[in-house]
NUMAR-923990 format. One record per residue: x, y, z of N, C-alpha, C in turn; residue in one letter. Coordinates in steps of 0.02 Angstrom, whole numbers, plus 50000, padded with zeros to 5 digits. Layout:
<recs>
XYZXYZXYZA...
</recs>
This chain:
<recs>
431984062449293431564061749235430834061749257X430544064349217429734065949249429444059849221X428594058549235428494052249224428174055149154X428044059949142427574057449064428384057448989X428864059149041429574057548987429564050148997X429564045049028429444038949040428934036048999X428244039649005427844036648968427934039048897X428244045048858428264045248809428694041248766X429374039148823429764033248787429604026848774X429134026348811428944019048824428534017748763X428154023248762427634023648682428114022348616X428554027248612428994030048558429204021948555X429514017948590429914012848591429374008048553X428734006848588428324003148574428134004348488X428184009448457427894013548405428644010048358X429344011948378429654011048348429734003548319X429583998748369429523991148349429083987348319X428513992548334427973988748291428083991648207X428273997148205428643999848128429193992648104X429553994048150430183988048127429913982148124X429313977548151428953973748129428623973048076X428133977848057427853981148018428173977847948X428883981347950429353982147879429463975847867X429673970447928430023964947929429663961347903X429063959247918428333956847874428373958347822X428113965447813428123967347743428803964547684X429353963147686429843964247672429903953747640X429603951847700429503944747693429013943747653X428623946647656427943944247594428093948547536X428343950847529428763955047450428493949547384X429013945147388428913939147339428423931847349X427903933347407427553928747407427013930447386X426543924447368425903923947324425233927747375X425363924347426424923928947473425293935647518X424803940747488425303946547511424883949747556X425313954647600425093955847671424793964347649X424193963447669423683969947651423983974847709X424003982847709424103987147755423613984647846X423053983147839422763981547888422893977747934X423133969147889423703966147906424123968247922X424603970447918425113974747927425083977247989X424623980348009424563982948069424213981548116X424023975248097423813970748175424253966648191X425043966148151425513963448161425693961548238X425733968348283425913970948332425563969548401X425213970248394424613967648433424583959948434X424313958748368424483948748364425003945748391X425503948648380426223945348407426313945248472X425833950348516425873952348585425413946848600X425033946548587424423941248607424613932948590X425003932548537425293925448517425843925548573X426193929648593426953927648644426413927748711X425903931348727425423929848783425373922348796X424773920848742424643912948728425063908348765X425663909548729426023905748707426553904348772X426693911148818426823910648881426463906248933X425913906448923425533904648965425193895848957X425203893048920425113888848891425483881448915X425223879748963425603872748990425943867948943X425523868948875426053862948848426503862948808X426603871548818427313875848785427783872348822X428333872148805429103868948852429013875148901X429403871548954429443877348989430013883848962X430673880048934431263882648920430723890248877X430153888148825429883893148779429683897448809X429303895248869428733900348941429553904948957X429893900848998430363904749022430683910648973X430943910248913431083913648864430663920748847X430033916748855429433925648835429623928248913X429513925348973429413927849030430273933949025X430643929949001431293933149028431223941448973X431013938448925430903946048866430403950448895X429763946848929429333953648934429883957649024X430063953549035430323957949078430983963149075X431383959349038431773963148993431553971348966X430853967348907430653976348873430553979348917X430153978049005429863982449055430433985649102X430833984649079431533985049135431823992649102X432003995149146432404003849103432964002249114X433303996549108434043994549107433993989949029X434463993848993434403989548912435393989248902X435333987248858435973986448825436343991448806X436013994248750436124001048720435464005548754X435574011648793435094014848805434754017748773X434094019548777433514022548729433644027748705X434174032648746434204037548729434704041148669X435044035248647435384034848584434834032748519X435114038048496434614039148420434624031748389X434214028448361434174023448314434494018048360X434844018348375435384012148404434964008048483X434564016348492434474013048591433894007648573X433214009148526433034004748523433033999248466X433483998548425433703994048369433903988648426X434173989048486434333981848519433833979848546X433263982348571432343981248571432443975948555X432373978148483431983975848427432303969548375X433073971348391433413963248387433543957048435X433153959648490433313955048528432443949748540X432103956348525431253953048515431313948648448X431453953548398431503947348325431893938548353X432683939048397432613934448427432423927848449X432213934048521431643929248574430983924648525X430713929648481430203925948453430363919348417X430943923248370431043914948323431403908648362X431683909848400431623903948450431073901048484X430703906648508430023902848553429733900848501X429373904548434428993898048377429333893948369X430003894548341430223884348315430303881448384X430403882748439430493877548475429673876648511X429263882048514428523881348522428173875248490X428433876448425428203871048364427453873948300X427523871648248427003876048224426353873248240X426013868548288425383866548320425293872548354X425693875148392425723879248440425623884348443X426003888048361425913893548336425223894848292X424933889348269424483888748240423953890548292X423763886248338423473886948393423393892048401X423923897248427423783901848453423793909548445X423833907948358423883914548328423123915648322X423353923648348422413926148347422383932348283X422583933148242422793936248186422163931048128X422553935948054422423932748017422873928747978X422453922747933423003918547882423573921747851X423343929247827424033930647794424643934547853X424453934147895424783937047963425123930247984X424763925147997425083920948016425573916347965X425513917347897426083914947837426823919447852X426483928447859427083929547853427443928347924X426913927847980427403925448043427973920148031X427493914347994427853908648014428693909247959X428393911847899428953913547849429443917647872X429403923147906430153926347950430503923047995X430133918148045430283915848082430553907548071X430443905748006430803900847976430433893347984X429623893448003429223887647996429253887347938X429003880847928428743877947847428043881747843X427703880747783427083883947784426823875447786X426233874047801425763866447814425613866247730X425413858747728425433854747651424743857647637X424833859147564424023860647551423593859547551X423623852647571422873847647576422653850247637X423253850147691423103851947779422703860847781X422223860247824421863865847824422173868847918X422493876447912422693875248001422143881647991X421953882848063421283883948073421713892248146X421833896948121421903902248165421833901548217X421933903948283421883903648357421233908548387X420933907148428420023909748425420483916648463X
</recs>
């Protein structure tokens, strides 16, 4: 396999999950009051990379949570998968169920201080984070303040 077939999968893969993110958001803010603008939408991907960053790295994450992102980013970097890429729809649908996953375990057991903290997104990015991933949203009096 030549390397720019490598790098085109690696893209394609990357392209394909942030779509399947994309939807999964979208799909969650359907029936909520604050709804997720296209722009939103597409800093989804990016944010989530930078929140499982954080959030890796972050001493007063559990370790069990650190260990968890560490074991996924090495996972996605690995050309050994479950179902291979090279099956239509299927190679990377296990990606992308196993990232949906990894994440909702590392936020609830992260905790939503944590997630709060360290989401570098916006408010309505971080509602529909916490809403797929099965946080409470904070009481309305409480103001949580995005991650710098």
């Amino acid at each position: 396999m030549e390397w720019w077939q490598v790098a085109l999968s690696v893209v394609a893969g990357v392209l394909i999950l942030w779509a399947a993110l994309i939807i999964a958001f979208a799909w969650v803010s359907r029936g909520q009051a604050q709804k997720l603008t296209l722009i939103d939408a597409l800093r989804l991907g990016p944010d989530v990379v930078r929140l499982t960053h954080r959030l890796a790295t972050d001493r007063t994450v559990s370790w069990r949570v650190r260990a968890w992102l560490i074991v996924l980013l090495v996972y996605l970097l690995s050309p050994i998968d479950l179902v291979p890429d090279f099956i239509p729809v299927i190679g990377y649908a296990d990606d992308a169920i196993i990232v949906a996953l990894v994440l909702r375990f590392a936020t609830r057991h992260a905790g939503a201080d944590a997630i709060d903290r360290h989401w570098p997104g916006t408010p309505q990015g971080l509602h529909a984070l916490r809403s797929i991933v099965g946080i409470p949203a904070p009481d309305a009096g409480a103001t949580a303040t995005p991650g710098s």
